[in-house]
C-alpha positions, 0 to 999 in steps of 0.5 A: 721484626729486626732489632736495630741499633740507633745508627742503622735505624737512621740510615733508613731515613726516606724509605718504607720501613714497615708495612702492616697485615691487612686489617678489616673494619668492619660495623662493630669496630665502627659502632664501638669507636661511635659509642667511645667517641660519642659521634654517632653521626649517621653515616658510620652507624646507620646503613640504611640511612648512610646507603642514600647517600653518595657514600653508598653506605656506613664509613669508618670515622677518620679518627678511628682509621688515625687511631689504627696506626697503634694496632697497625704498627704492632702488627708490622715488621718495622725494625725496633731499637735494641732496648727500647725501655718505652715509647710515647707519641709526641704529635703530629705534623699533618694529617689528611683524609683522602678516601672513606674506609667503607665498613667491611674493607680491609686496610694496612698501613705503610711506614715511612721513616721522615726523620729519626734523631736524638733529642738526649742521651737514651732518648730518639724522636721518630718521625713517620708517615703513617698512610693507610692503603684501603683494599681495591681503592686508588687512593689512600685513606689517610696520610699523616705524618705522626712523632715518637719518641722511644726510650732506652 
């Protein structure tokens, strides 16, 4: 991970700035995030059931993919600001899900610097687009577009 000033973190506006290790989301990932989320809806938790269907098995709920991007980042080489105090997720801009994770494969995220500026003295908003490569597949599993905001 690079420690970056403000100014050179900004000029890498448009390009990929990070991509994540491999992560597998496997049954007991999805079956937790179920049981925190209360949607135990048969196609992320019940393979039999989920395997007559065109999925041809358990799916990782979008929701838990978008919530990766957390883990995913920590486990990145995206360059940090020097001093950084704190961040805080501020929202997002657009989200899509493009391909169900199938339980057992392996993801990463890629990290695209849209926008980067300053709101305050000591006080960055970032824009990233968070997509989600799903091994073996085409097309990705998810596109957003989500906003920090760090401190320092």
């Amino acid at each position: 991970m690079a420690i970056v000033t403000s100014d050179a973190l900004n000029a890498m506006k448009g390009q990929v700035i990070g991509v994540s290790e491999w992560l597998t989301v496997d049954q007991a990932m999805i079956d937790k995030f179920a049981d925190a989320t209360c949607d135990h809806q048969f196609i992320h938790v019940d393979p039999d059931r989920a395997r007559k269907t065109p999925l041809g098995g358990t799916v990782a709920h979008g929701f838990l993919t978008l919530s990766l991007m957390s883990t995913l980042m920590e486990n990145t080489d995206l360059p940090r600001i020097d001093g950084v105090r704190m961040g805080l997720n501020y929202g997002g801009n657009r989200c899509r899900f493009l391909t169900p994770v199938r339980s057992g494969k392996r993801i990463r995220a890629h990290f695209k610097l849209i926008d980067f500026e300053e709101k305050r003295p000591g006080q960055f908003q970032q824009t990233l687009e968070y997509s989600v490569e799903i091994e073996g597949e085409e097309k990705p599993a998810l596109i957003a577009e989500w906003i920090s905001q760090v401190f320092t």
